[in-house]
N, C-alpha and C positions, 0 to 999 in steps of 0.2 A: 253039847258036842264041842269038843276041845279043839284047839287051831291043828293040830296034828291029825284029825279024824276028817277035819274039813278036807285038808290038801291030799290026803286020801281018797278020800270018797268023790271027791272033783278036783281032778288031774290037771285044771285048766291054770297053773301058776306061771305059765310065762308071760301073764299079762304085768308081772311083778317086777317086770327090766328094767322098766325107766323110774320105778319109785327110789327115791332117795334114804339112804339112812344115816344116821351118825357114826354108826360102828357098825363096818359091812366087808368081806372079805374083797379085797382088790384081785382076786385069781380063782374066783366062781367063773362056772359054766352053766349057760340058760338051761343047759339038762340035767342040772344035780339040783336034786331037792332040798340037800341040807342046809344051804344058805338062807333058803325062803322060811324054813322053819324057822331055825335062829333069830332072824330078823324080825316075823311076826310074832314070835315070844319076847324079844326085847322092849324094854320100854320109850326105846328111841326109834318111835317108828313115828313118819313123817310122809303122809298122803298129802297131795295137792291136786287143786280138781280138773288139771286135765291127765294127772294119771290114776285117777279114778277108770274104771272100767266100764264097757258101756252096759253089759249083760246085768240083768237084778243077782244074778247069783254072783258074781265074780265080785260087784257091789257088798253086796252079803257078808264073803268070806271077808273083805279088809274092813266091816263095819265089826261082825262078828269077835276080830280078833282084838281093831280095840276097844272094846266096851269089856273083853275077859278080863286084859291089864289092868283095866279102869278097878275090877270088881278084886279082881286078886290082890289090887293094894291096900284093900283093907286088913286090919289084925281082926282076932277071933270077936273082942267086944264091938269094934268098930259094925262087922257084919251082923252079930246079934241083932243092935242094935238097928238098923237096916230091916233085917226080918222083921224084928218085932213092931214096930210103924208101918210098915208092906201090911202085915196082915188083920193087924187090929184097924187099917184104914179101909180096906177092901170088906172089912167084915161091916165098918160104919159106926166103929167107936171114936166119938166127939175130941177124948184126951189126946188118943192117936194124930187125930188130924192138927189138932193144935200144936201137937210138939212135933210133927211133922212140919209145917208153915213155923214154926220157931226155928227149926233147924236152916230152914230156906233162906228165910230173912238173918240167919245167921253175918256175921263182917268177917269171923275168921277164916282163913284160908283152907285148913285142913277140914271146917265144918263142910263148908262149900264144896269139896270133892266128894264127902260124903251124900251129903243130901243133892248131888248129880246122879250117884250111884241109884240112890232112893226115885228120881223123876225117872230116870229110865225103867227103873223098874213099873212104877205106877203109869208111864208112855205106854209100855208092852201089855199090859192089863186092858188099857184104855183102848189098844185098837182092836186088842180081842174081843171085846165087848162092842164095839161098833160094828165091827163083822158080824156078830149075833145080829146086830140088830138092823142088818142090810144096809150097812155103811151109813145112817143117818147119824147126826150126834146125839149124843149122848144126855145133854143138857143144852139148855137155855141162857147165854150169856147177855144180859141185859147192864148195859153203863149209865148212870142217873147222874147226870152232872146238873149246877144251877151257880147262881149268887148264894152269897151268905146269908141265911132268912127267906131262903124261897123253900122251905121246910121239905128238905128233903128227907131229914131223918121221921118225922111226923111220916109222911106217907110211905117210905120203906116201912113202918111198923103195920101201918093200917093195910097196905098191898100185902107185907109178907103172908099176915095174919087170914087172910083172903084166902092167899095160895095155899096154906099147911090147912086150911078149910075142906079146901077141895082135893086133898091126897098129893101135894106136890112136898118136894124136900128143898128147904130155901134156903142159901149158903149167903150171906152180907158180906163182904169185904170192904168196910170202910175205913175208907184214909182219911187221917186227920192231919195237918199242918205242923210242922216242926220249928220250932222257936230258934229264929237264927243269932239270935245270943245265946241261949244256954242250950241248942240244939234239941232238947226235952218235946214232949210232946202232951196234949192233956186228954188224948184219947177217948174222950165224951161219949161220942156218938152211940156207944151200949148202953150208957145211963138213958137215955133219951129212951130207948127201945125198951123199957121192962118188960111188958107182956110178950112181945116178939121174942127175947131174950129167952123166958121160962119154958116157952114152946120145944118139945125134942126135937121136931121136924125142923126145928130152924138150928141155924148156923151162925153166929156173928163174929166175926174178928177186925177189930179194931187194926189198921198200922201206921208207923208214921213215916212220914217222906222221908224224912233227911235229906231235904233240900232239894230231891229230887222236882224236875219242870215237871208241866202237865199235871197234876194232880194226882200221880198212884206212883209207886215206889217202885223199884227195882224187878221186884220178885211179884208182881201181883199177877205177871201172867202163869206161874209155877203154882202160889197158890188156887188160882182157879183149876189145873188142872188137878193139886191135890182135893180140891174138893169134888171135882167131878168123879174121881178113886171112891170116894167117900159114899156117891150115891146121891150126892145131890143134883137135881133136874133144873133146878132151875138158880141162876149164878147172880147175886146182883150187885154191882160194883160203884158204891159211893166214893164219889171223886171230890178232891176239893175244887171249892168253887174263887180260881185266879185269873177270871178275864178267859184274854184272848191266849194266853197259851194254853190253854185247857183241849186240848182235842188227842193225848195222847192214848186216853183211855180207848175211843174210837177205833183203833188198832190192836184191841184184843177182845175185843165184844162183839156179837153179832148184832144188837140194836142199841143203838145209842138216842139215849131219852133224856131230854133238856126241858129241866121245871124252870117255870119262870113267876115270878111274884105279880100279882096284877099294878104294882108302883113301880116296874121296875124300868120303864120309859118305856116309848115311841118304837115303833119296829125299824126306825133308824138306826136306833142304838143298837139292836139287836145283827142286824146286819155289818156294826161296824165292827162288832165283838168281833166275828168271822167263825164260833162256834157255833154259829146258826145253821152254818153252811154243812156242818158235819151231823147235825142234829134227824133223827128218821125220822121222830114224835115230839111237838113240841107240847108240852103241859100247863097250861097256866093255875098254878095251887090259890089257893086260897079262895077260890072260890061261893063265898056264901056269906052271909048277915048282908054289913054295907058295903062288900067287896063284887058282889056279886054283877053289878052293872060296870066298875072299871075294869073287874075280869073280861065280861063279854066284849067290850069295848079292845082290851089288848089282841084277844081274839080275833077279831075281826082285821086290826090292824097286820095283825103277823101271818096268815092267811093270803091278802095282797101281798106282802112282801117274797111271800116263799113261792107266790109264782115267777117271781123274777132272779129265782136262784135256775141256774143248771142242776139239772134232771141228774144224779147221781147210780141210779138202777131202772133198768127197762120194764121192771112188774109192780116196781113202788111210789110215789110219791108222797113228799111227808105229810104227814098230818097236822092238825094244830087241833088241843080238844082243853074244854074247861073240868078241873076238879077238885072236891075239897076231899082231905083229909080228916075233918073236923065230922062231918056230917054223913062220908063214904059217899055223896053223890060223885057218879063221873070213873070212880076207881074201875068197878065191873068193864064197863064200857073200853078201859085202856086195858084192861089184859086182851079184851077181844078183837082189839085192835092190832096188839104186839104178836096174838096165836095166828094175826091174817097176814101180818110180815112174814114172821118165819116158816108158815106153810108156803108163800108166795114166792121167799128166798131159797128154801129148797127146793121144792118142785123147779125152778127157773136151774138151779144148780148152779145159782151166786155165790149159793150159804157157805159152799163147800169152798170155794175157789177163794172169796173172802178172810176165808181161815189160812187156808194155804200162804196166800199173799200176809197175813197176818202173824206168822210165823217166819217169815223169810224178813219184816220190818225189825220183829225183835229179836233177830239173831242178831242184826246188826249191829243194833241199838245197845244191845251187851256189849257187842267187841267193841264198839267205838268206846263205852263206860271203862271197859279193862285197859285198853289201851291207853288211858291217860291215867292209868293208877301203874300198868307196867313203864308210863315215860317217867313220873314221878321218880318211881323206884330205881330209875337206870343208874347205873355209877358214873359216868360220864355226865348225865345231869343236875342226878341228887349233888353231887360239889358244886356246881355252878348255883343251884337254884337261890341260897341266900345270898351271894354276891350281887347276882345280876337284879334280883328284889331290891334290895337295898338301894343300888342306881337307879334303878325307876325311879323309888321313892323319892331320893333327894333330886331327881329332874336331871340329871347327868347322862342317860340311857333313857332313845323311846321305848315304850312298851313293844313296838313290832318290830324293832330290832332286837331286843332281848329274847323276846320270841323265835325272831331267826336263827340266833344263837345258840339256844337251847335244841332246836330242831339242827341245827347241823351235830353237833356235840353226839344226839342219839342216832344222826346217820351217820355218823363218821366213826365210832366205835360200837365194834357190833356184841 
């Protein structure tokens, strides 16, 4: 339905007074319709959220009209293309979703309008299909963060393997580390996986940060939703393993699972990470030959410790459990741990509100990222920015005055 059929079919457009535009006639009356049109088919249309309307439907119509602009600015191949990944991804072909999540992870500008075009469309698909399915989700979003060497790639192969066992469809998103000299990345983590790999049921795609904190990249909550399009049930997101900033993953998963090596110290250390803290299921891997007694030993240690964490949900409390990868002891035992979480976290109606909260952290988390790519880009800045570097360097200029400066620079020229 076109913006001219909306304001038709609901009359209600004088909620449309106080919105602002760039090109608006200055000799409209709140009774003439033809301003409202014009301005909702321009591409300079400018909502703020308290002239947002309160009604779902009035919401609707000004949501309605820009997501049409969004979609009309595409040219003939540009939309093809769009179709053709929409529907080979909803149908559950592997190439689709990969060149769909390449598109995502795209840097250029003009890709990135596109593949928005593309999330919304695979958003609208996604909530029809939860409605099918009496508003539960759709998939299983599980975060497996650790240390380097607490074999996380080992047991995503042995668990995946497990899962595509028993009828589930398992999607890997694993991030690997980006090289802050040559920026590169060595993307391993699928050599590691061969059998997991050959499997149909399974999914793996390698990404790399680019520098991004927290351990997953920009785009890795876009890919999960493309793979949820895809039919995948169950989502599992290997993180790198950086310490204590590592908790960003936590923010788009519904359980977050921290392996820990049985060498990997004292449950002091564990608490001073402060990822513990975030942590639902703690795992200690390696479980078995002569590991098996300093396993049970970390166990026991991180068990007292995590009583003396605050209680993060009213139906859960985390777990601490031992298991090898090597031998499958302990694996079975942690799916049916993680199926007593997320039955526990929907039923309670965390799971749902978790999500919500979890989409409102990464809106932000983009504008704040776009935001210093559009101060970068400002003219008023970009001239100052080698000058005022240069003074830092040689010690002439503090760093927080240069910074001042540059912030007055882009509030002063708009």
């Amino acid at each position: 339905m076109n913006t001219l059929s909306l304001l038709l079919r609901f009359p209600h457009y004088r909620f449309l007074r106080k919105i602002s535009f760039k090109s608006f006639h200055s000799n409209f009356t709140p009774g003439s319709l033809f301003p409202y049109i014009q301005s909702f088919n321009s591409v300079c249309l400018y909502c703020t959220k308290w002239m947002l309307p309160a009604s779902d439907l009035k919401r609707g119509m000004c949501y309605q009209a820009t997501v049409d602009q969004q979609t009309q600015g595409l040219c003939d191949k540009e939309q093809r293309l769009v179709d053709k990944l929409y529907s080979g991804l909803i149908q559950g072909h592997r190439a689709c979703l990969a060149e769909a999540i390449t598109l995502v992870e795209s840097t250029q500008s003009r890709k990135k309008e596109i593949a928005q075009v593309l999330i919304q469309k695979v958003l609208s698909y996604h909530r029809e299909q939860e409605k099918l399915n009496k508003g539960k989700p759709l998939a299983f979003r599980v975060g497996l963060s650790g240390p380097p060497g607490a074999g996380k790639s080992t047991f995503i192969e042995c668990f995946g393997k497990m899962l595509t066992e028993r009828g589930h469809k398992v999607s890997v998103l694993a991030v690997d580390p980006s090289s802050s000299t040559s920026g590169g990345s060595l993307l391993g983590d699928k050599t590691r996986m061969t059998e997991l790999s050959r499997d149909m049921n399974a999914y793996i795609r390698p990404s790399p940060t680019r520098g991004t904190l927290g351990g997953v990249t920009r785009t890795t909550n876009e890919a999960i939703l493309l793979c949820e399009g895809g039919g995948y049930d169950i989502i599992l997101v290997e993180t790198v393993g950086v310490g204590q900033s590592e908790f960003a993953v936590a923010d788009m998963v519904d359980m977050f699972v921290l392996l820990l090596p049985p060498a990997g110290g004292d449950e002091l250390q564990g608490i001073k990470r402060g990822i513990i803290e975030m942590a639902d299921l703690v795992a200690i891997t390696k479980a078995d030959g002569d590991l098996v007694v300093p396993a049970r030993r970390i166990q026991a240690e991180y068990v007292s410790a995590m009583k003396l964490l605050r209680k993060r949900s009213k139906v859960w409390r985390p777990k601490v459990m031992r298991m090898s990868a090597k031998t499958g002891e302990g694996i079975s035992d942690m799916w049916d741990k993680m199926t007593e979480f997320h039955d526990l976290m929907l039923t309670s109606g965390e799971l749902i509100t978790k999500r919500q909260k979890q989409q409102k952290v990464w809106m932000w988390n983009l504008i704040q990222e776009n935001m210093l790519d559009h101060f970068r880009s400002h003219l008023a800045v970009r001239d100052k920015i080698p000058l005022l570097e240069e003074k830092v360097l040689s010690g002439v200029l503090a760093p927080g005055l240069a910074a001042d400066l540059l912030l007055k620079a882009f509030k002063d020229r708009p």
